[in-house]
C-alpha positions as CSV (number, residue, x, y, z in Angstrom):
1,X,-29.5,16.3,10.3
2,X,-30.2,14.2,7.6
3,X,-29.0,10.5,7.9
4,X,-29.0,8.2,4.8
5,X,-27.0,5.0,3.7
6,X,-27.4,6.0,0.3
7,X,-24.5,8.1,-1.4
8,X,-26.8,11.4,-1.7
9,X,-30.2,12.9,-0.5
10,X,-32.9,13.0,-3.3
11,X,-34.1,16.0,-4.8
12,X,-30.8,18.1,-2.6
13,X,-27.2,18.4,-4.6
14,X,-24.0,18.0,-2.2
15,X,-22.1,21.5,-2.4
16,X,-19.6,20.3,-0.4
17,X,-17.9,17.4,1.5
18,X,-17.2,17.6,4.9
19,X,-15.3,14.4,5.2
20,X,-15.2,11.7,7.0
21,X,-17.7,10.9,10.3
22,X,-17.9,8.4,12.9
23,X,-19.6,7.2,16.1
24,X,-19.2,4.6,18.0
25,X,-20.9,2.9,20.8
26,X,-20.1,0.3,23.3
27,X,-21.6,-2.1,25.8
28,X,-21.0,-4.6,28.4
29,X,-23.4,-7.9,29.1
30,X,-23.9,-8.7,32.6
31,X,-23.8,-11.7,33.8
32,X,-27.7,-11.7,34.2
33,X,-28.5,-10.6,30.7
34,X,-26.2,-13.7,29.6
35,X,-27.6,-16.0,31.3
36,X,-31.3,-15.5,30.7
37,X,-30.4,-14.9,26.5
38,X,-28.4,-18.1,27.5
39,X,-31.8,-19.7,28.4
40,X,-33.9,-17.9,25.9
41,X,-31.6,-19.2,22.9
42,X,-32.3,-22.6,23.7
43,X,-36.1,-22.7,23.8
44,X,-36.1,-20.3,20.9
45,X,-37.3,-17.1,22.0
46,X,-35.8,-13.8,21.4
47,X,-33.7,-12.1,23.9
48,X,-35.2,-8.8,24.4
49,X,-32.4,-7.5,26.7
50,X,-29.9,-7.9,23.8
51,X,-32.9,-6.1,21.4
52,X,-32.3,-3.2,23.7
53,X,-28.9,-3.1,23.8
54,X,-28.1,-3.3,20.1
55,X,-31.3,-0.9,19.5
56,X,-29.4,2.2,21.7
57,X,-25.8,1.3,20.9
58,X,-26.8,1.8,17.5
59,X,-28.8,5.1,18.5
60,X,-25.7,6.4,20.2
61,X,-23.3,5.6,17.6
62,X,-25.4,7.5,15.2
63,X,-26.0,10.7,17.5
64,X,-22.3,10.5,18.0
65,X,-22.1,10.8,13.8
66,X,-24.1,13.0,13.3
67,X,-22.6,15.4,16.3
68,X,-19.5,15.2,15.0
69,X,-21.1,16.3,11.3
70,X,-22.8,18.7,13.1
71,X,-19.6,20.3,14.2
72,X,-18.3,20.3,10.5
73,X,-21.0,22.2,9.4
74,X,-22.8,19.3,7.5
75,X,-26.8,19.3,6.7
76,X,-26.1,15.5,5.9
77,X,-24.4,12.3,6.4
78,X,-24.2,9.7,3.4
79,X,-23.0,6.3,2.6
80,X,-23.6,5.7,6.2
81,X,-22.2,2.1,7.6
82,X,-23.0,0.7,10.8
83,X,-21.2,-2.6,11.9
84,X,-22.0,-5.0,14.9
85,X,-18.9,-6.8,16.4
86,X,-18.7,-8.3,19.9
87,X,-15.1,-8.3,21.9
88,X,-13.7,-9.0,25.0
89,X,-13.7,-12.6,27.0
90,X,-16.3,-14.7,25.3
91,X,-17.7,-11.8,23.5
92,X,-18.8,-10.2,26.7
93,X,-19.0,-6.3,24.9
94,X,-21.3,-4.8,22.0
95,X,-19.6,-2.5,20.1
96,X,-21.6,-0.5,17.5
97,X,-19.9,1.9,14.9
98,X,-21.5,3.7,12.5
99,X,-19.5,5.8,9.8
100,X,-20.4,8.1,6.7
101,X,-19.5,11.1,4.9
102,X,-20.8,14.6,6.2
103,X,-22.0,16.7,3.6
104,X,-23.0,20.3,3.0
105,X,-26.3,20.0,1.0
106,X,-27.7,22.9,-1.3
């Protein structure tokens, strides 16, 4: 499965559009994680428990794309957005979605 953010695949044409895709992701904070990227934040450092958690939510938003392109027949996805939003109390949840456009490709 070919995943792209552009709107094609270079060199293939698009014989047909699938429609619409999506996956989404999401993902609690403990309270340890918090508190040490809590600590981390004010000496300057990077908070590598929150690296790991934005790197597989947005992993598992796009397997969960490109499954459901998968389904639809598609060789492709295209135009492919992902967006980052925190919810919950005090932002205590990662949620990562990632959308695009299956496509057939000839």
């Amino acid at each position: 499965m070919i995943l792209t953010t552009t709107d094609g695949v270079e060199g293939r044409r698009i014989v047909e559009y699938k429609g619409l895709v999506a996956g989404q992701a999401i993902y609690g904070a403990n309270f340890m994680k918090d508190f040490f990227a809590g600590i981390r934040d004010v000496v300057g450092g990077r908070s590598g428990g929150y690296e790991k958690v934005v790197a597989g939510g947005r992993q598992a938003a796009l397997e969960d794309m490109a499954e459901q392109a998968r389904a639809l027949g598609a060789d492709a996805v295209i135009g492919i957005d992902l967006d980052f939003e925190t919810m919950g109390g005090k932002g205590s949840m990662l949620m990562v979605s990632a959308t695009g456009t299956a496509v057939k490709l000839g």
